[in-house]
C-alpha positions as CSV (number, residue, x, y, z in Angstrom):
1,X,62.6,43.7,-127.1
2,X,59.2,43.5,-125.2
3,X,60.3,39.9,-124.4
4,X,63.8,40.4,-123.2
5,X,62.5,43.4,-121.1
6,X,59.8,41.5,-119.4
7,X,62.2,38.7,-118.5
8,X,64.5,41.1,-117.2
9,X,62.1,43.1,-115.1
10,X,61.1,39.7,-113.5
11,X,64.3,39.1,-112.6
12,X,64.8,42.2,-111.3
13,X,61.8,41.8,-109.0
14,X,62.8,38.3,-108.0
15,X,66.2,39.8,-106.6
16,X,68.2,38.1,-109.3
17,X,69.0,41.4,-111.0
18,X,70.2,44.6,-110.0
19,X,67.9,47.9,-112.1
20,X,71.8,48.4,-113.9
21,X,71.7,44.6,-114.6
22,X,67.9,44.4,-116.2
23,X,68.9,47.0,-118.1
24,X,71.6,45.3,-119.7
25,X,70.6,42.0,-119.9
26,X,67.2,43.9,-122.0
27,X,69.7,44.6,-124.5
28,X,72.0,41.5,-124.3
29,X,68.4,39.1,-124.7
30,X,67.2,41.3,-127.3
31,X,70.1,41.4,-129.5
32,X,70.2,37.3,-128.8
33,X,66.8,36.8,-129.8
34,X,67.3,39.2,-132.7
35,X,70.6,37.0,-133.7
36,X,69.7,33.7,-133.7
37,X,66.2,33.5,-132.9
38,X,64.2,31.3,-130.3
39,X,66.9,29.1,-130.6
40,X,69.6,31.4,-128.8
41,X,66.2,32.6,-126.8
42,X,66.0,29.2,-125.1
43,X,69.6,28.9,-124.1
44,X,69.7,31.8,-122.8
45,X,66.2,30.9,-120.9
46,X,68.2,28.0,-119.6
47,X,71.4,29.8,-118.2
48,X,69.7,32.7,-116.9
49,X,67.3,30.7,-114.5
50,X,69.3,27.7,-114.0
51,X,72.4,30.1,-113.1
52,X,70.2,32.2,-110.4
53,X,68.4,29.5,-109.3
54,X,71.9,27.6,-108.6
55,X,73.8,31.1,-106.9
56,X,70.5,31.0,-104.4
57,X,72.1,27.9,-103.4
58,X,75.5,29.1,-103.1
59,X,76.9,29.2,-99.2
60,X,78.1,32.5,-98.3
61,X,81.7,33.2,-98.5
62,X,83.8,34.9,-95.6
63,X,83.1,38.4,-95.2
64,X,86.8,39.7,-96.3
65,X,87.0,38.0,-99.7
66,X,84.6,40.8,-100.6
67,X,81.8,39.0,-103.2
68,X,79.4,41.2,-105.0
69,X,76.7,39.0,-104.0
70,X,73.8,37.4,-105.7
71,X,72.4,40.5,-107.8
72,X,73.9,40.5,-111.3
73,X,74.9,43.9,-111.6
74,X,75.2,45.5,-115.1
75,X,79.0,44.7,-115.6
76,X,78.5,41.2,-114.5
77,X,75.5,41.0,-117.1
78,X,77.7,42.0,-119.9
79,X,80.7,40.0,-119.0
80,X,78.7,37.0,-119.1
81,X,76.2,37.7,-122.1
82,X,77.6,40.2,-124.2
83,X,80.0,38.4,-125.9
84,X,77.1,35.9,-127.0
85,X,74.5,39.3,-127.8
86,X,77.5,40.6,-130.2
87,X,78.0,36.9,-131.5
88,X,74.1,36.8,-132.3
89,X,74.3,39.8,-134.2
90,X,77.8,40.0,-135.7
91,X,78.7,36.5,-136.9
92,X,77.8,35.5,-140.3
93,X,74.0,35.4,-141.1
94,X,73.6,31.8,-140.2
95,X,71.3,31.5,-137.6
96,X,72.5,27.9,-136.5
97,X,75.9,28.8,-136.9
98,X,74.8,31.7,-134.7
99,X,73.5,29.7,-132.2
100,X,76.5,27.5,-132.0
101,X,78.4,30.6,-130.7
102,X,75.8,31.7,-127.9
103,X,75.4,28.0,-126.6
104,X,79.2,27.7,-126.5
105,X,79.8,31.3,-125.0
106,X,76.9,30.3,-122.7
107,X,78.1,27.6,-121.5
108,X,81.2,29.4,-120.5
109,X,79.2,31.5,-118.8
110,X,77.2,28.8,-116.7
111,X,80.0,26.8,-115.8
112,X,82.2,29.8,-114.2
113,X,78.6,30.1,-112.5
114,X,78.3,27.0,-111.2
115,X,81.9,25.9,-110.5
116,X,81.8,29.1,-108.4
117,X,78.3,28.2,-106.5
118,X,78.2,24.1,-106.0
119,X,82.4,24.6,-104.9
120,X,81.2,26.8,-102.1
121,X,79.3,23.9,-100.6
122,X,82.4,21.7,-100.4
123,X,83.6,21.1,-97.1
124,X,87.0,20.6,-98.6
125,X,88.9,24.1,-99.6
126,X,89.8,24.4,-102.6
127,X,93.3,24.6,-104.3
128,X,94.7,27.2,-107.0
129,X,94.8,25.5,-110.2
130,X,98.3,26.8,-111.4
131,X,100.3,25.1,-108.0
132,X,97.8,23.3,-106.3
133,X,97.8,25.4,-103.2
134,X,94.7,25.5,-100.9
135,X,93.5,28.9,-100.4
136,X,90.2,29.9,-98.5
137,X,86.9,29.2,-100.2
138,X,85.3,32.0,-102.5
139,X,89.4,33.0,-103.8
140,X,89.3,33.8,-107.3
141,X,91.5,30.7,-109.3
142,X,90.2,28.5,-106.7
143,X,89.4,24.8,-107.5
144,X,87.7,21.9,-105.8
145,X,86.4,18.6,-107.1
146,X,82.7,19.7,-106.3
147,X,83.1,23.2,-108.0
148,X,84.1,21.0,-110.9
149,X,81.4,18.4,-111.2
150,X,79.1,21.8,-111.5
151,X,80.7,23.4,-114.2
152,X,79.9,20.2,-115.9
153,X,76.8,20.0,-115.5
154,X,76.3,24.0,-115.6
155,X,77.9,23.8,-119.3
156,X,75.9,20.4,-120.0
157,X,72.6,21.5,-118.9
158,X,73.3,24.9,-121.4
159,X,75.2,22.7,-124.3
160,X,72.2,20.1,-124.3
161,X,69.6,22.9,-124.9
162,X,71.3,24.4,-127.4
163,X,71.5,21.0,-129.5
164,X,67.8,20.3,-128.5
165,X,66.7,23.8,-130.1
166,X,69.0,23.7,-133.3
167,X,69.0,20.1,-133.7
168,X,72.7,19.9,-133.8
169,X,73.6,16.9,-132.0
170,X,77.4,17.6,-131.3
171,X,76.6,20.4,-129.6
172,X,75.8,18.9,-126.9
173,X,79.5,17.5,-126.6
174,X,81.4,20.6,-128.5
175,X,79.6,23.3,-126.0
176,X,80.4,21.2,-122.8
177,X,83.7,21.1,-123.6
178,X,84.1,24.7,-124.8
179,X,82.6,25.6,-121.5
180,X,84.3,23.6,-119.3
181,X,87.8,24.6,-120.9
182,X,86.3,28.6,-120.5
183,X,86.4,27.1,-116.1
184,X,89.4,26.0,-116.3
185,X,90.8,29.5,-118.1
186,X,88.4,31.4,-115.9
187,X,90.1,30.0,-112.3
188,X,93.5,30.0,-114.4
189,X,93.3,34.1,-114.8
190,X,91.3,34.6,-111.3
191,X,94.6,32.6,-109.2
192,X,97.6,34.5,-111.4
193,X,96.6,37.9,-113.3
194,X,93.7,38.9,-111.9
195,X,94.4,42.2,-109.3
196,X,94.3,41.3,-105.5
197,X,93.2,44.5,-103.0
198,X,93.8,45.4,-99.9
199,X,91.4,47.3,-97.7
200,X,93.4,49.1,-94.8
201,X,90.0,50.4,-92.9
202,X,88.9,47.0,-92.9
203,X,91.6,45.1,-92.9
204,X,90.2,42.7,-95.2
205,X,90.9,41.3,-98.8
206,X,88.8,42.5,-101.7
207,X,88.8,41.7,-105.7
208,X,87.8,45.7,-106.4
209,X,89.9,49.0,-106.0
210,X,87.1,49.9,-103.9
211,X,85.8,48.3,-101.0
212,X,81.9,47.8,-99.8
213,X,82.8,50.2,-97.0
214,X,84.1,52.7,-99.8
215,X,87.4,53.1,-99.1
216,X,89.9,53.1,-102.1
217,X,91.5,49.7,-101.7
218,X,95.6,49.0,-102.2
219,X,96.6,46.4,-105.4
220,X,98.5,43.8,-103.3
221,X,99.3,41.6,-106.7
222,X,97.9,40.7,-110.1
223,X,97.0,43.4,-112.5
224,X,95.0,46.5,-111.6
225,X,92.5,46.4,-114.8
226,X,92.0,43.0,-114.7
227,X,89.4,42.2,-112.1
228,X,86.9,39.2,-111.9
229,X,84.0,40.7,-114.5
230,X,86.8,41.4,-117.0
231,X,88.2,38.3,-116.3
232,X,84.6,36.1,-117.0
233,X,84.7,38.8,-120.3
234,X,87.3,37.4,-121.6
235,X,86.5,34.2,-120.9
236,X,83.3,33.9,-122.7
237,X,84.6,35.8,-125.8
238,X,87.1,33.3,-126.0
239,X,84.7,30.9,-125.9
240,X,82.9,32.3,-128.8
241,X,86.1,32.3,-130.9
242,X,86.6,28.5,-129.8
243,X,83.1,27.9,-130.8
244,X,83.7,29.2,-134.3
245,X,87.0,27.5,-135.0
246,X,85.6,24.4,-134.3
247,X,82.5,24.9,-136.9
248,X,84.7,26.3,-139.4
249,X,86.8,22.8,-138.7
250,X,83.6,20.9,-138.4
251,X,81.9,22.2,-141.7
């Protein structure tokens, strides 16, 4: 716990986390570390700063698409980690097979991340996955070829430390894949179910019912519940139940 906590204050301090988001990503590293040991501890090491490290780079998006910014709030925390923490802790007392599930969920986790922060440097915008249409940069479901190339190597650079620590060579392959395929579902979700907002003060577009102005926003499409931290939720949970079908198939 001491650990986790001291990681998490750091990143507080360095602007990476907001205090709900150290908070939460104390418990989510503790239960991790707890799980599957200082093999789950390094790729977790690995997303964490490669993923902040890589949103610093991230261009800003237009004012009306409404981003939460930078700061990992508590919500986002969770959405990304928790389904690894409860993995770590849950999943049968295997600590490689344990391990296996972070990495993979991970991985998710990293390539939503960096899909989302290299793609906003493109100079070309992107295009919904489902039809192919080209929407503004920063638009929830929104592909591009550069956002792409990151998730890869966001889900490579995660995979390839988890089969460095545990010694489990396809890994390296399985997590990659796992992760890339959580990309793919995440922009899949984000361009048909996820709820679209409207704020009338503003005039602008947000993804939340209530706008950084604080007006109560209007659903415009999609479903209300399902906005973009519930979407990465169930992205890396699926990812974790991937992960475990695949060991089960592998074993």
């Amino acid at each position: 716990m001491l650990v986790s906590a001291g990681v998490s204050a750091l990143g507080w301090l360095l602007g990476a986390l907001s205090p709900g988001g150290a908070v939460s990503a104390t418990v989510v590293g503790a239960l991790i570390l707890s799980g599957s040991g200082w093999y789950g501890g390094a790729v977790l090491a690995v997303f964490f700063v490669s993923s902040s490290l890589v949103s610093r780079l991230a261009r800003a998006v237009p004012d009306g698409l409404d981003p939460k910014g930078e700061r990992r709030d508590s919500w986002q925390v969770l959405a990304n980690g928790g389904p690894a923490a409860l993995a770590a802790v849950l999943a049968p007392d295997d600590i490689l097979l344990r391990s296996w599930l972070v990495t993979a969920s991970l991985a998710a986790a990293a390539a939503d991340t960096w899909a989302t922060s290299v793609g906003s440097l493109s100079r070309v915008p992107p295009r919904l996955l489902w039809n192919g249409r080209r929407v503004a940069p920063g638009t929830s479901g929104g592909v591009s070829g550069q956002g792409t190339a990151g998730a890869l190597v966001g889900a490579g650079l995660v995979s390839f430390t988890g089969a460095w620590a545990t010694g489990l060579a396809h890994l390296a392959i399985a997590g990659t894949l796992i992760g890339f395929a959580g990309m793919l579902l995440d922009s899949l979700l984000g361009g048909t179910a996820q709820g679209r907002f409207y704020c009338r003060e503003c005039n602008q577009q947000s993804e939340w019912k209530r706008h950084r102005c604080g007006s109560r926003t209007e659903l415009k499409g999609g479903l209300a519940w399902l906005d973009n931290d519930v979407v990465n939720g169930l992205v890396t949970g699926s990812a974790v139940l991937i992960a475990l079908v695949l060991w089960r198939w592998l074993d």
